[in-house]
SEBA-376001 format. One record per residue (C-alpha): residue in three letters; chain; x, y, z. Coordinates in nm, 2 decimals, m for minus. Example, Ala and Ser with C-alpha at 12.3 -4.5 7.8 and 13.67 -1.06 7.14 Angstrom:
BEGIN
r res ala | chain A | c1 1.23 | c2 m0.45 | c3 0.78
r res ser | chain A | c1 1.37 | c2 m0.11 | c3 0.71
end
This chain:
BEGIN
r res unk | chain A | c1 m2.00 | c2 1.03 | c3 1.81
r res unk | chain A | c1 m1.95 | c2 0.94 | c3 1.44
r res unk | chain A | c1 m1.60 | c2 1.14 | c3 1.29
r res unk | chain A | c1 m1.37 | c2 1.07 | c3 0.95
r res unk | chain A | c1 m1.15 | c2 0.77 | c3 1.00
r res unk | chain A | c1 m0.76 | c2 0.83 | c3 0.98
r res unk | chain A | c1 m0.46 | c2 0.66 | c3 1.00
r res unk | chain A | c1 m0.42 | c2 0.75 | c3 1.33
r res unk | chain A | c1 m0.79 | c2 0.48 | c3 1.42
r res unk | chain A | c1 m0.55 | c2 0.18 | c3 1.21
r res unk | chain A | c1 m0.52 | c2 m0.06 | c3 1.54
r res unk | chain A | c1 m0.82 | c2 m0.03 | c3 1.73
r res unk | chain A | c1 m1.02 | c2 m0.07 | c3 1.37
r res unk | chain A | c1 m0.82 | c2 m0.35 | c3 1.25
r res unk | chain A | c1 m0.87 | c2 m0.54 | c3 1.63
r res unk | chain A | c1 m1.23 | c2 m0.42 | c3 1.54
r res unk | chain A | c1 m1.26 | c2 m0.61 | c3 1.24
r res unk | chain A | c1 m1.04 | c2 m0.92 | c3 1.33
r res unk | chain A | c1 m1.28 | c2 m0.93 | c3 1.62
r res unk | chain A | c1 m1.58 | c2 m0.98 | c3 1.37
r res unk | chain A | c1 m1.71 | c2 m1.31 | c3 1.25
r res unk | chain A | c1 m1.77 | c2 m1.33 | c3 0.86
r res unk | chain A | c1 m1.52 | c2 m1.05 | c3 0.81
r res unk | chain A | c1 m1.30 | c2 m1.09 | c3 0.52
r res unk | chain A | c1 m0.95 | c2 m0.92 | c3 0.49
r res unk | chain A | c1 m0.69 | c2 m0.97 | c3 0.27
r res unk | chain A | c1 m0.35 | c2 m0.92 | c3 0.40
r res unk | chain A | c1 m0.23 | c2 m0.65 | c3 0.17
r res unk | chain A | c1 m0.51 | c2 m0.45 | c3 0.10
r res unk | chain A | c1 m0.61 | c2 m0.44 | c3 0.47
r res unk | chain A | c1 m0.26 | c2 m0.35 | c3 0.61
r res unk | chain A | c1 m0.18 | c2 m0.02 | c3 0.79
r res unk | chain A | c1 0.01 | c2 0.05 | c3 0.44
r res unk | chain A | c1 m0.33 | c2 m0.07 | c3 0.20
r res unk | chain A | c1 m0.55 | c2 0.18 | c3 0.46
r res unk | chain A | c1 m0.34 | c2 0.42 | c3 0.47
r res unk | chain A | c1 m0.35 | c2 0.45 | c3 0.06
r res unk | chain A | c1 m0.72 | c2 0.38 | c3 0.08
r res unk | chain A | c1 m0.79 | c2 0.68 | c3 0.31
r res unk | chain A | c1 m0.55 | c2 0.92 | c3 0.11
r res unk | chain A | c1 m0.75 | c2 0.85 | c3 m0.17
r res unk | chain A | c1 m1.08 | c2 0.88 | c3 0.00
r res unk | chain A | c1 m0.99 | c2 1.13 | c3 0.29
r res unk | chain A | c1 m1.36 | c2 1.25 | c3 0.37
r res unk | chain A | c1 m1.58 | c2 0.93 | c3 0.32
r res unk | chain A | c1 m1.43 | c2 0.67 | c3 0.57
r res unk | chain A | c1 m1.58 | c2 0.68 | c3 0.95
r res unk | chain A | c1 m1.59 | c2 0.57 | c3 1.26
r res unk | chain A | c1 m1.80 | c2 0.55 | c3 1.56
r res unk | chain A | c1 m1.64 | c2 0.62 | c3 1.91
r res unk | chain A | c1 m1.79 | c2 0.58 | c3 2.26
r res unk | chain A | c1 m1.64 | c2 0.69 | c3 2.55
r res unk | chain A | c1 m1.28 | c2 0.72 | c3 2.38
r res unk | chain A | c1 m1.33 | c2 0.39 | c3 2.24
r res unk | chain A | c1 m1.35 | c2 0.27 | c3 1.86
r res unk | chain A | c1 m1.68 | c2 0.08 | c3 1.84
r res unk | chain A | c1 m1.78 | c2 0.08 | c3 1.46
r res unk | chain A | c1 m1.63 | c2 0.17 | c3 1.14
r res unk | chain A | c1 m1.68 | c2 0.19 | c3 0.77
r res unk | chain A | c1 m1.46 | c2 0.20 | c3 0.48
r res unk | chain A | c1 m1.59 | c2 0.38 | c3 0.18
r res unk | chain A | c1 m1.45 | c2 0.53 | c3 m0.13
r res unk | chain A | c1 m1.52 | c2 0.56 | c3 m0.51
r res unk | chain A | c1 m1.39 | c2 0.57 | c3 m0.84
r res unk | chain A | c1 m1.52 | c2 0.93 | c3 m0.95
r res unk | chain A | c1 m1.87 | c2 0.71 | c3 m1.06
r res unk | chain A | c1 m2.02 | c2 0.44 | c3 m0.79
r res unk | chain A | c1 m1.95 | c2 0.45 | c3 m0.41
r res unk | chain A | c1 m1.78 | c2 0.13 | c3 m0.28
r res unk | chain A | c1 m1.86 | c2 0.05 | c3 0.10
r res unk | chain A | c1 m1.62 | c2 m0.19 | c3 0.28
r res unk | chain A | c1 m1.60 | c2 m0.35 | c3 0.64
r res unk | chain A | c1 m1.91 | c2 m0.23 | c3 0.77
r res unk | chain A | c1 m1.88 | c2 m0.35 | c3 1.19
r res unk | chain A | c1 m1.97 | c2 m0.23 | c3 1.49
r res unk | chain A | c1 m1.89 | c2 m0.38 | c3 1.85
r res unk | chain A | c1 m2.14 | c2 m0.67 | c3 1.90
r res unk | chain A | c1 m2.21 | c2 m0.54 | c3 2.26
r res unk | chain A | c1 m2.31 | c2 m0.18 | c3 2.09
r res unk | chain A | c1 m2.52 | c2 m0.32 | c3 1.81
r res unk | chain A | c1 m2.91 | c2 m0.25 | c3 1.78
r res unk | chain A | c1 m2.81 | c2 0.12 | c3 1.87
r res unk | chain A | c1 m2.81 | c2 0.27 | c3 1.55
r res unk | chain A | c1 m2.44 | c2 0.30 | c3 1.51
r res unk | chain A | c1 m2.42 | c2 0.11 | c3 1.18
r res unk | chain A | c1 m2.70 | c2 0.29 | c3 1.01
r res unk | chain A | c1 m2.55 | c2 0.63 | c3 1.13
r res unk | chain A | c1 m2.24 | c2 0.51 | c3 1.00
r res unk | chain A | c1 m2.39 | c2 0.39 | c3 0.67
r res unk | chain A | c1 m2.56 | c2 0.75 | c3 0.66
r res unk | chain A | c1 m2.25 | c2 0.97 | c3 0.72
r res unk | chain A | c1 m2.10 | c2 0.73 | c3 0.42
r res unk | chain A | c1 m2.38 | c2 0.78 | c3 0.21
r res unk | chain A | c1 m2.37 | c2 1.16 | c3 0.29
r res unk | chain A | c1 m2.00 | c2 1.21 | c3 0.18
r res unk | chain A | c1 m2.06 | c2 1.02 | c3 m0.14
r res unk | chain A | c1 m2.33 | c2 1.22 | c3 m0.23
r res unk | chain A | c1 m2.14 | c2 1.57 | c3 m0.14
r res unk | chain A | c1 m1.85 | c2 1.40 | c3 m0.40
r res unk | chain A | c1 m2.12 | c2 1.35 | c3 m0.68
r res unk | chain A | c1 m2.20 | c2 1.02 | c3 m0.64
r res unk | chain A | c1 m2.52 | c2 0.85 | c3 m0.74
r res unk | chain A | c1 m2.45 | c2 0.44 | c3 m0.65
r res unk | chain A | c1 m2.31 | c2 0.26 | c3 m0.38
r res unk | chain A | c1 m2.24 | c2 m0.10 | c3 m0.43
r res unk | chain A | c1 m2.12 | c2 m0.32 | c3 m0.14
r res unk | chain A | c1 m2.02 | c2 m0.71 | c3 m0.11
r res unk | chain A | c1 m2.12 | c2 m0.90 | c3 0.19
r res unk | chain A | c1 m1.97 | c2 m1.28 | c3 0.23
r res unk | chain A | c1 m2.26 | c2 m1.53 | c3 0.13
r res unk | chain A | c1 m2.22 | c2 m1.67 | c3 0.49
r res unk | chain A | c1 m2.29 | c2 m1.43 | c3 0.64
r res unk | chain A | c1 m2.69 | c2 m1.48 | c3 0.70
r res unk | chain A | c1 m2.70 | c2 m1.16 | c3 0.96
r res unk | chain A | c1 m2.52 | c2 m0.91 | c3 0.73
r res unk | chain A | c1 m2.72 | c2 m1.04 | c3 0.45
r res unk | chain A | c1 m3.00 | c2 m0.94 | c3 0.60
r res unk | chain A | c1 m2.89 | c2 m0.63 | c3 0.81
r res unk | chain A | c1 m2.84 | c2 m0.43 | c3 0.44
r res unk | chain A | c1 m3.16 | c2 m0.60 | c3 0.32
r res unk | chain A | c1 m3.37 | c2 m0.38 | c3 0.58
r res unk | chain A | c1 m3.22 | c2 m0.08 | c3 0.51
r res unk | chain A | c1 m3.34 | c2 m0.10 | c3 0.14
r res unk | chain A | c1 m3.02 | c2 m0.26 | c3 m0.03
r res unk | chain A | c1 m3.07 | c2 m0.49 | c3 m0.33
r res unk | chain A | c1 m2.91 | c2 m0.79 | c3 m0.41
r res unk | chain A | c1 m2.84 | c2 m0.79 | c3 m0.75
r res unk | chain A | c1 m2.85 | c2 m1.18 | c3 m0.87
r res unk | chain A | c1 m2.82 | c2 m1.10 | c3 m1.24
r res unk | chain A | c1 m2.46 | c2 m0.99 | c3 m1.16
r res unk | chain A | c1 m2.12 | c2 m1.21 | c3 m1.11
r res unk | chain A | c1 m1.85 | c2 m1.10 | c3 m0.91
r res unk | chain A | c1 m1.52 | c2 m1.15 | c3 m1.05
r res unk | chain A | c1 m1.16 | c2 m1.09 | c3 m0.93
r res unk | chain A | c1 m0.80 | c2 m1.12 | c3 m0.98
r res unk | chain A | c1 m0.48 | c2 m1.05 | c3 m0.77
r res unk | chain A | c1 m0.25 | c2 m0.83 | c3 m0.93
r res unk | chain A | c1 0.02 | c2 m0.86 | c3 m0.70
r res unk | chain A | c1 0.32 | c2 m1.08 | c3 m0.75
r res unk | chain A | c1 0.32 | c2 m1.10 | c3 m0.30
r res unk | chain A | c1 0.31 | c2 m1.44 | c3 m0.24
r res unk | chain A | c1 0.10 | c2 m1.32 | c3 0.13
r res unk | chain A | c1 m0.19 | c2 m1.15 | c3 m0.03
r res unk | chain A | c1 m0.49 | c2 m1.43 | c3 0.04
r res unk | chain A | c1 m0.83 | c2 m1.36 | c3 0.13
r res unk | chain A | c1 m0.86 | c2 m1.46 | c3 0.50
r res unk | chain A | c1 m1.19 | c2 m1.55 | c3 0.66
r res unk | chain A | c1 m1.19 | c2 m1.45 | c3 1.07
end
């Protein structure tokens, strides 16, 4: 069963993705507080995928009112090759689209070889002829990007 994400999903989706090789999370952003004022500012567009009672994939997605922004894409490696990630994607997709949305852009961690390729077969593009660029705003000394 794939339903919107809430607060309420925080723990078993964080264990989720701490669980997950080549999953970055930065300790501010990815805190119950950063989720919890990610999904109040995209209530209908975050998911997860539940199997007998149990949290086995999730996505994070939102937008700015002009692209869609997908996020910490995983699902439980004993449940992968079942579809859960593309029905995931799909829900994602869906709700952007119902919002007005015509792009979704999405970063995956160069080493990360499978993900890479995962997006690649479901018709994603990687855009070489763009650079990624980022600054911390925060003046919190604990807000580094972590690789698990």
């Amino acid at each position: 069963m794939i339903r919107v994400m809430t607060l309420h999903d925080y723990d078993d989706v964080f264990a989720l993705w701490s669980h997950t090789e080549n999953m970055g999370l930065r300790s501010l952003d990815d805190s119950k507080e950063g989720i919890s004022m990610f999904l109040k500012r995209n209530p209908t567009t975050n998911f997860v995928a539940v199997y007998d009672h149990q949290i086995v994939g999730a996505i994070l997605c939102g937008n700015d009112g002009r692209r869609g922004y997908i996020y910490h894409t995983v699902v439980e490696s004993d449940y992968r090759n079942r579809g859960i990630a593309t029905a995931l994607i799909d829900h994602a997709v869906l709700a952007l689209k119902q919002e007005g949305i015509t792009r979704v852009c999405l970063n995956v961690m160069e080493s990360n070889e499978a993900g890479k390729q995962f997006w690649i077969n479901r018709g994603w593009e990687k855009k070489d002829f763009l650079g990624f660029y980022s600054k911390s705003i925060t003046d919190k000394p604990n807000a580094p990007l972590f690789k698990l």
